[in-house]
C-alpha positions in Angstrom: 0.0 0.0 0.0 2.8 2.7 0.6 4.9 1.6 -2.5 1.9 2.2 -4.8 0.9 4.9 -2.7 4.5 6.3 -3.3 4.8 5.5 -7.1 1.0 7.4 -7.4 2.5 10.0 -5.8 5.2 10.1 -7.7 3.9 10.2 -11.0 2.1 13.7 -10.9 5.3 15.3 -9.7 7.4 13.7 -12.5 4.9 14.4 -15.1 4.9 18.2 -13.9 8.4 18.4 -13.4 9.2 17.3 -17.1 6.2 19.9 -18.2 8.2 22.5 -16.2 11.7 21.5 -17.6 10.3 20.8 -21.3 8.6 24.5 -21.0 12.1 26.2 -19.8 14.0 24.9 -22.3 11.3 25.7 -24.9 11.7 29.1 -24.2 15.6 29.5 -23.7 15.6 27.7 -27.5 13.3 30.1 -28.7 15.2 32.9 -27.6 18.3 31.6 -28.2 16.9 31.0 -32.3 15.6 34.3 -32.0 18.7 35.7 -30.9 20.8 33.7 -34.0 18.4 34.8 -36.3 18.6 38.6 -35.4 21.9 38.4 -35.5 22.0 37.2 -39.0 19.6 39.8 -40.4 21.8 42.5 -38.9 24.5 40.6 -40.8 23.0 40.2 -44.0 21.7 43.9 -43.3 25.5 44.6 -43.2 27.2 42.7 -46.0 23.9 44.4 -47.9 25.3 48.0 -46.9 28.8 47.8 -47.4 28.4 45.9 -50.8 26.6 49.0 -52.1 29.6 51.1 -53.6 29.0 54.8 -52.4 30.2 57.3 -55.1 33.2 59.3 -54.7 31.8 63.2 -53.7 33.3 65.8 -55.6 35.8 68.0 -54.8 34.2 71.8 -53.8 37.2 73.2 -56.1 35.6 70.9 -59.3 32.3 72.0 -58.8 33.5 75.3 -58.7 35.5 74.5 -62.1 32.4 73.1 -63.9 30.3 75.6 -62.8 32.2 78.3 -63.5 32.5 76.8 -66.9 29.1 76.2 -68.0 28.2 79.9 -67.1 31.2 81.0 -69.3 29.6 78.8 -72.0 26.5 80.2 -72.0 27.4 84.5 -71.2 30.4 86.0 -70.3 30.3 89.4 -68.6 32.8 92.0 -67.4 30.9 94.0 -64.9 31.1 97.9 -64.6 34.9 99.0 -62.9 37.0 96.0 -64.3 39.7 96.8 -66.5 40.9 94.0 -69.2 44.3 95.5 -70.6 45.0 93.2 -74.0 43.1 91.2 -76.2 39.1 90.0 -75.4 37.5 86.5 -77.3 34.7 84.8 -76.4 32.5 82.5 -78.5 29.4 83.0 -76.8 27.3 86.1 -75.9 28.4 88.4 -74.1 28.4 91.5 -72.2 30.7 94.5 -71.2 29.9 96.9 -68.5 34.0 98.2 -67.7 36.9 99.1 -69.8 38.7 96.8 -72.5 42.4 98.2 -73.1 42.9 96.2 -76.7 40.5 94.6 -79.8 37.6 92.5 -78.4 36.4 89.4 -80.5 32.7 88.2 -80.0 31.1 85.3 -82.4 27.8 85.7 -80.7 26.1 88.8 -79.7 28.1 91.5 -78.2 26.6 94.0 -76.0 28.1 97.0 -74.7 26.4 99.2 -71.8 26.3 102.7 -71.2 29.6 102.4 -69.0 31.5 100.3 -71.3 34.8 101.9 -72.8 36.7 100.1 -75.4 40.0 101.4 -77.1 40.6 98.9 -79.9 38.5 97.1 -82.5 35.4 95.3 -81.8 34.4 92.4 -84.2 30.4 90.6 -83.7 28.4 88.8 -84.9 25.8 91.1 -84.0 26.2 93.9 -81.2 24.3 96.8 -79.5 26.6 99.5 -78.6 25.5 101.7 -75.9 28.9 103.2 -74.6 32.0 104.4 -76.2 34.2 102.6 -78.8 37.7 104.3 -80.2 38.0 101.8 -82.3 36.5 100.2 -85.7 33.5 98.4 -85.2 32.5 95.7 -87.1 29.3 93.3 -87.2 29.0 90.1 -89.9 24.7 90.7 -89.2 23.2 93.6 -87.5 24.5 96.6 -86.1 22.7 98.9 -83.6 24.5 102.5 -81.6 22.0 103.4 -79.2 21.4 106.7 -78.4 23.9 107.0 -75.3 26.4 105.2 -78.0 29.6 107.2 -79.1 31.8 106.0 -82.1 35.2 107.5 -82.9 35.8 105.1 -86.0 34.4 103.0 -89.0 31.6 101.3 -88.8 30.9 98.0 -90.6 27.5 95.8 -91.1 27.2 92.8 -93.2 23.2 93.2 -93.1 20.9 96.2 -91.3 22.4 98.9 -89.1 20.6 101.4 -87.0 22.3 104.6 -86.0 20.3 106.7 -82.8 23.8 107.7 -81.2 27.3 109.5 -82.2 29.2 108.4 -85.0 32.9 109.8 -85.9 33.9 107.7 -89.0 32.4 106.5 -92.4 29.6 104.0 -92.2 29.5 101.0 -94.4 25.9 98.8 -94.5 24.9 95.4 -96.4 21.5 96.4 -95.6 19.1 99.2 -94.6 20.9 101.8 -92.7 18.8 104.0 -90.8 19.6 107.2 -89.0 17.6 108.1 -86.3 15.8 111.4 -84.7 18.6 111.6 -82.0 21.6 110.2 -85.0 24.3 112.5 -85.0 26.8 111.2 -88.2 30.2 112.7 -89.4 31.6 110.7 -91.9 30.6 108.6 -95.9 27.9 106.6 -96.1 28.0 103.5 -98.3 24.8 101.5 -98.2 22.2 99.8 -100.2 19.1 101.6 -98.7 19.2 104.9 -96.8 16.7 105.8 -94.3 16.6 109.4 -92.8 14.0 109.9 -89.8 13.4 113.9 -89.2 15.7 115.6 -86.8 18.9 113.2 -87.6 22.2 115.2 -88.5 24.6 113.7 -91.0 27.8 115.6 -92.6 29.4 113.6 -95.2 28.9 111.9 -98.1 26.5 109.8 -99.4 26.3 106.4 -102.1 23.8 104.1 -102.8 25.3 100.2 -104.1 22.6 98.2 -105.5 23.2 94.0 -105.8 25.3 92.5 -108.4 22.3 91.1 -110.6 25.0 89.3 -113.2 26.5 90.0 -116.5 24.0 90.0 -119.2 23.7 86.8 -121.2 25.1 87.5 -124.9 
């Protein structure tokens, strides 16, 4: 009677003892997978990262550089007070505001402000001259000398040239030349059509050139 009442005993406190212990070790596994398996997602999380090549950041000096030359590209100025002393190109449009000490090159448009002061020639494409130019001034298209403009030499356009300024120097136009209201001209006139607007002064001479139409056929 006590042996079976010890083995009944017995068997409740085994079974919960191996519930308890099975449960415990259940959960230390769990976490312990849990654990592994973090830590390889961090890995993979890492190798992931670092295999990502990061590009290379550019210099501040470069940026400067590129920038610097795509403005020039697209318009180069010279701001009112700077002096260039020798020779001006540029291949795109630009702008003068200072003082150009030598001959100034422009295969684009050309404009020159009111407080522009150039002492040497000045070859365009096409150019608007506002300030003051001792110097021959030549344009493959249009020409235009605003009224604040002053010229103290030739003038040359290979198509239309308006005249509303000061001109010292004979005048030579592929075009149409056209002397304004406010025109003041001292110098020859070569051009294929002459217009006069009321109130413009010109002293000089005066020819008309018509197009080459072509020998006559025999």
């Amino acid at each position: 009677m006590s042996e079976a009442t010890s083995r009944d005993a017995s068997r409740p406190f085994n079974k919960d003892g191996g519930k308890k212990k099975s449960s415990l070790f259940g959960k230390f596994n769990k976490s312990f997978q849990d654990a592994i398996e973090d830590g390889r997602g961090e890995e993979a999380l890492r190798q992931t990262v670092t295999e990502v090549p990061k590009a290379p950041a550019a210099p501040s000096d470069d940026i400067a550089v590129r920038s610097a030359k795509a403005q020039t590209t697209e318009r180069m100025t010279v701001p009112d007070g700077v002096v260039i002393g020798g020779t001006l190109t540029s291949s795109s449009e630009t702008q003068i505001s200072g003082r150009v000490d030598g001959d100034v090159t422009v295969e684009a448009t050309l404009s020159l402000s009111s407080t522009c002061f150039i002492s040497g020639k000045v070859r365009a494409a096409t150019c608007t001259l506002q300030g003051k130019v001792d110097g021959n001034l030549e344009c493959t298209n249009e020409l235009v000398i605003g009224q604040s403009g002053n010229l103290n030499a030739d003038a040359m356009s290979g198509k239309d040239m308006t005249i509303a300024g000061k001109v010292t120097g004979n005048v030579q136009c592929g075009g149409v030349l056209r002397l304004m209201k406010t025109a003041n001209l001292t110098g020859n006139i070569r051009a294929r059509s002459i217009l006069f607007d009321e109130g413009a002064t010109f002293n000089g001479t005066c020819s008309m050139s018509r197009p080459n139409k072509g020998k006559p056929k025999s």
